[in-house]
Structures are given as C-alpha cells and as structure tokens.
N, C-alpha and C positions, 0 to 999 in steps of 0.2 A: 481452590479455584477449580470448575468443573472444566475439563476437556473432553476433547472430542475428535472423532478416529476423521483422519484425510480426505473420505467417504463423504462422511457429513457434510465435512466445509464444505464440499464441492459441489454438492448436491444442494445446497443453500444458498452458495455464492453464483453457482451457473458454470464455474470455472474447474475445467477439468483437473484431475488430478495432476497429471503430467505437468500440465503449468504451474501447479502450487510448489511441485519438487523443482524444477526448475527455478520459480523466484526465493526457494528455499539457499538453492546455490548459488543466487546470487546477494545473497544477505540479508533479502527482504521478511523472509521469516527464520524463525529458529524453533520450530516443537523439539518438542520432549521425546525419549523416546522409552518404551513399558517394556517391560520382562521378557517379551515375544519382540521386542525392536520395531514396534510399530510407532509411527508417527501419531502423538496425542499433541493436540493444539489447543492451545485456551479458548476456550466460547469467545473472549474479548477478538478473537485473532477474526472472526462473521464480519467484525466492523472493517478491520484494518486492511479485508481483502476487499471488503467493497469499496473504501475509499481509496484501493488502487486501479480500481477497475474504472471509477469516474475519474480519476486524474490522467491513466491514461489513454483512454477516449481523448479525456482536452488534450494531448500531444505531447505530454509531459516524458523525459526518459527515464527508463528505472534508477538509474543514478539519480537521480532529483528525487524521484519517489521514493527512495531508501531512505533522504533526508529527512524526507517528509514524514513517515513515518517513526523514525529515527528520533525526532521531535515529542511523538507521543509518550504516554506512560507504557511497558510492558504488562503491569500486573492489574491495573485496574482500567474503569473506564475513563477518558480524557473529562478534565472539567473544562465549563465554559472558557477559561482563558486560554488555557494550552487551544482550544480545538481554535479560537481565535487568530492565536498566534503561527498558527497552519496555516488558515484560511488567509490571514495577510502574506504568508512564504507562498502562494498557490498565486495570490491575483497579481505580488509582485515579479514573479517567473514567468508568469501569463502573459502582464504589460511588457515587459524587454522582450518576449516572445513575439509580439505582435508589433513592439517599433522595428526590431529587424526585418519584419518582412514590411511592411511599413516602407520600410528604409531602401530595402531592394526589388520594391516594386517601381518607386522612385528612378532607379540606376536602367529597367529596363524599360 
C-alpha cells in the first residue's frame, strides 16, 4: 500500500496539518509511523479526509463521523455496498437531524 507524508494529505485535502493531528487524537485516523517517526498515511486515507470534510460541512459531529468512517474498509478502497451503506447512516442521521429542528421550530 503506498503512503504518504501528512504534507501531502494536506495539500491535496486543503486541510491543514494541525487538523489532520488533531482528528488523529481523536480517532479519526491512525497513520503509521517510519524510522524518523514521521506520520505515513495510506493514499486510501485522500478519500477518507474528504468525506469528512463534506459530512462535516452537512453538520455532522466527529463522533458520528468516527462512525462513519469506522464503517469503511481500512486497507482498501470501499465497494459499492459498504459506501451504500454510509450513505443510508449519512441521510439517516441527516433526517433525525432535520426533524429535531423541525420539531423545535414548531415549540418556538
């Protein structure tokens, strides 16, 4: 599996370094680390930060997004069901998202 240095991601994903170590501590990713203790990330990891980057645009918390992600494969790419099976955990956390406010738009 090819990796690639924290650099890279970041400069590909748009998202800064500091937020990749940060969602690192919070569970969201886990690289590897090389002889010099640099953080190497699997090429697959380009996908896994962009679909945190659109799920949390849509309002999503990172604890949901750990799920989310959590769901996928680690070493390869997602096949059509698994990513399926995301996409119905995404519009079903979306919809209870949107009856609550729904709900308490209602109360005010």
């Amino acid at each position: 599996m090819q990796e690639i240095s924290i650099r890279f991601l970041a400069r590909r994903t748009g998202i800064s370094a500091s937020a990749l170590r940060y969602y690192e501590t919070r569970g969201l990713f886990k690289p590897q680390r090389n002889r010099a203790v640099q953080r190497r990330y699997p090429r697959l990891d380009i996908r896994r930060v962009s679909i945190l980057i659109i799920v949390k645009k849509c309002g999503f918390r990172l604890r949901d997004i750990k799920e989310l992600l959590a769901a996928l494969p680690q070493n390869r790419s997602p096949t059509a069901a698994e990513w399926a099976l995301v996409s119905k955990a995404m519009r079903a956390k979306n919809s209870a998202s949107h009856q609550l406010t729904g709900s308490l738009g209602k109360l005010l």
